[in-house]
C-alpha positions in Angstrom: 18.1 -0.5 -26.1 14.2 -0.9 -25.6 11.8 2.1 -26.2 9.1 2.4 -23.8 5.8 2.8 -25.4 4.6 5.7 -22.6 0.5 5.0 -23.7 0.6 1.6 -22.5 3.1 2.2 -19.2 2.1 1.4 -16.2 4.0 4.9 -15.2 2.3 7.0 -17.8 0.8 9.2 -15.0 3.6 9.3 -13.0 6.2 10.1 -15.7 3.6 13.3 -17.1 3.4 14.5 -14.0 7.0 14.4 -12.8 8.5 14.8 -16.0 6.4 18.9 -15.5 8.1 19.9 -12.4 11.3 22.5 -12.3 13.1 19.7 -10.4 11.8 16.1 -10.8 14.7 14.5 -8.5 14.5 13.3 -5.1 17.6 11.7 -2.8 18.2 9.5 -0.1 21.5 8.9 2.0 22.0 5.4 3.1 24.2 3.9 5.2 26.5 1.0 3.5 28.4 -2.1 5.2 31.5 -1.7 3.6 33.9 -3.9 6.1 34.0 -7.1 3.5 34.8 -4.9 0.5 37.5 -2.6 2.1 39.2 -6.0 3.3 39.1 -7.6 0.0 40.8 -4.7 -1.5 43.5 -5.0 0.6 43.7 -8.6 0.8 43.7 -8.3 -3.3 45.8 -5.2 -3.7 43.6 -3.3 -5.7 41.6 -0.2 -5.3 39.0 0.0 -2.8 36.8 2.8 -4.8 37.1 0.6 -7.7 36.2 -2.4 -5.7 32.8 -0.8 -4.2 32.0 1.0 -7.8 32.3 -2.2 -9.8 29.4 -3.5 -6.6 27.3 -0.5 -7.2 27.2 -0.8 -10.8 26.2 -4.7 -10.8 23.5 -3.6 -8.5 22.3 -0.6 -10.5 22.4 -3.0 -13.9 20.3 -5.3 -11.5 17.3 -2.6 -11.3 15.4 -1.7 -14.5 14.0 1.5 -13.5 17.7 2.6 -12.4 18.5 1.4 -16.3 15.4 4.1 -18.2 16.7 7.5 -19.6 14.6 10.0 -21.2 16.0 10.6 -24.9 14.5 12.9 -27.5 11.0 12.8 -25.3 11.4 9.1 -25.7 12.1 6.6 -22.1 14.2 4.1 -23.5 15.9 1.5 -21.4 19.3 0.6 -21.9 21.1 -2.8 -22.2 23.6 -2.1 -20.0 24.7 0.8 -17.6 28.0 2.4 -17.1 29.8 4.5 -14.6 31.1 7.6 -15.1 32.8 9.0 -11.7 34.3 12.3 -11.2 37.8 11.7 -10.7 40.5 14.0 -9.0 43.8 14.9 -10.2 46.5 16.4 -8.6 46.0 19.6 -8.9 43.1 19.5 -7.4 40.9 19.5 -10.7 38.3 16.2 -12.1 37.6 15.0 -14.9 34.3 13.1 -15.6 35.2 9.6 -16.6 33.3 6.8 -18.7 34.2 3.6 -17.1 32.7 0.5 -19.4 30.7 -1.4 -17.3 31.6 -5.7 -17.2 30.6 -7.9 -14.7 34.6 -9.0 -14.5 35.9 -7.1 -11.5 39.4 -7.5 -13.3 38.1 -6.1 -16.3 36.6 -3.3 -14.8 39.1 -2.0 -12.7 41.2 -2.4 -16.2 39.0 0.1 -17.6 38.9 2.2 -14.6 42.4 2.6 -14.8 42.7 3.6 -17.9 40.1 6.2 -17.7 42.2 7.2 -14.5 45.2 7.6 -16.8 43.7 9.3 -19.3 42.4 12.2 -17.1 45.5 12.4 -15.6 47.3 13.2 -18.5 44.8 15.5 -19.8 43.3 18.9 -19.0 39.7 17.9 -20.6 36.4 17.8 -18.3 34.7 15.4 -20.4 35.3 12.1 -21.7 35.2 11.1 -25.4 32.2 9.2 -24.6 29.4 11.5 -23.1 26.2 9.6 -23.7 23.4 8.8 -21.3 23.4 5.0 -20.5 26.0 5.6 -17.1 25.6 7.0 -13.7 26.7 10.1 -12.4 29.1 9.7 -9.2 31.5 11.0 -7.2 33.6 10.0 -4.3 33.9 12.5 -1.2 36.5 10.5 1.2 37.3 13.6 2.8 33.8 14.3 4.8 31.4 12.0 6.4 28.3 13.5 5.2 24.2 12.5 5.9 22.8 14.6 2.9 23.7 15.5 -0.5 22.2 17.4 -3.2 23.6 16.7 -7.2 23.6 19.7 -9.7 21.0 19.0 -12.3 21.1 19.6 -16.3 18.4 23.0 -17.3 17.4 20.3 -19.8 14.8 17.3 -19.1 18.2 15.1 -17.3 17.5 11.4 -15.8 20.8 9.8 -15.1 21.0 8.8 -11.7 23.2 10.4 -9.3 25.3 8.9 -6.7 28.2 10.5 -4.1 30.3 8.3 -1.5 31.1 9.4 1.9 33.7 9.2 3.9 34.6 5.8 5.5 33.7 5.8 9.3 35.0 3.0 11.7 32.1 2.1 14.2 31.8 -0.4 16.6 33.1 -4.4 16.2 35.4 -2.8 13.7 32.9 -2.4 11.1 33.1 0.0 8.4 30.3 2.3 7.1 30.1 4.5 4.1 27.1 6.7 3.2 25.7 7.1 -0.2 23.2 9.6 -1.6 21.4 8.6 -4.6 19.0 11.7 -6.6 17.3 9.9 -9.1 14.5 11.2 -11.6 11.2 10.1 -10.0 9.4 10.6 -13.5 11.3 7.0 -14.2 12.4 5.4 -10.3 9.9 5.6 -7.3 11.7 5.1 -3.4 11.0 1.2 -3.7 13.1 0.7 -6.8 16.4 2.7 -4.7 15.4 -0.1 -1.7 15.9 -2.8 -4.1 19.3 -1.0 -5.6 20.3 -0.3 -1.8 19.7 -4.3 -1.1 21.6 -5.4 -4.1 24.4 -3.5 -3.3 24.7 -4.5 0.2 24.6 -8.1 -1.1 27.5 -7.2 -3.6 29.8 -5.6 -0.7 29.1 -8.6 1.9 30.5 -11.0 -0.8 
């Protein structure tokens, strides 16, 4: 973990002034190319959320500015970045999850699953690791949506914020999924989401 010294940063003026607003988050909804992924989870066998999670979290650890949280009034940047996805039980309730991050889709979707397990089996909401370096997201495969709006923390929050869409078959058989990202614009500016965005298309086209 890095701290940012904020006299010398380039985003000094940025960060005070963003960091002073009621709500310092902005979001986008992009449309996603999904048609490669979806097909190589069920070529593979294995799950498809898991699949385009494990792509969206090698693109976010690909983006520095998608890696800085604000800690004790201190921007740090972390080393690596994990996901931490709402997931549904049967019952209808969630449970945050705390899915380590690794570059080994096999090792991911291990940890997945056993953060799946876990929550099923449990009533708790939160995992028994709660800390900052993740991303917030959820998956909505019930409703094709083109906006979406996070909850925020009362305190000074700056985790990023993601939600899935429903999958939508379009023309040529291709497969689209929207994403809305609310990040803190105190640490990420609109460019930094278009390089996320690109990265992650990259990741599901592979």
């Amino acid at each position: 973990m890095e701290v940012i010294n904020i006299e010398t940063w380039n985003r000094k003026e940025h960060y005070e002034h963003f960091s002073s607003l009621a709500d310092p988050y902005f979001g986008l909804t992009i449309p996603f190319d999904v048609s490669k992924a979806y097909q190589f989870a069920k070529t593979n066998k294995v799950s498809f959320f898991a699949k385009y999670l494990h792509d969206c979290m090698k693109a976010i650890n690909d983006v520095d500015e998608l890696k800085l949280r604000i800690v004790n009034s201190q921007v740090v940047k972390y080393d690596v970045i994990h996901a931490s996805p709402t997931i549904m039980r049967d019952n209808h309730t969630f449970g945050f999850s705390f899915v380590e991050f690794d570059y080994n889709l096999n090792t991911f979707i291990n940890n997945f699953e056993g953060e799946k397990l876990r929550i099923n089996t449990s009533t708790n909401l939160y995992p028994p690791n709660n800390s900052l370096d993740c991303i917030h997201c959820s998956a909505m495969p019930w409703l094709e949506f083109s906006g979406h709006k996070e909850p925020v923390s009362r305190i000074l929050d700056s985790v990023p914020k993601l939600a899935f869409s429903k999958v939508k078959k379009e023309t040529h058989n291709k497969l689209k999924m929207n994403v809305a990202i609310n990040v803190n614009h105190a640490l990420v500016d609109g460019y930094h989401v278009s390089l996320f965005a690109e990265k992650f298309q990259q990741n599901l086209n592979k």
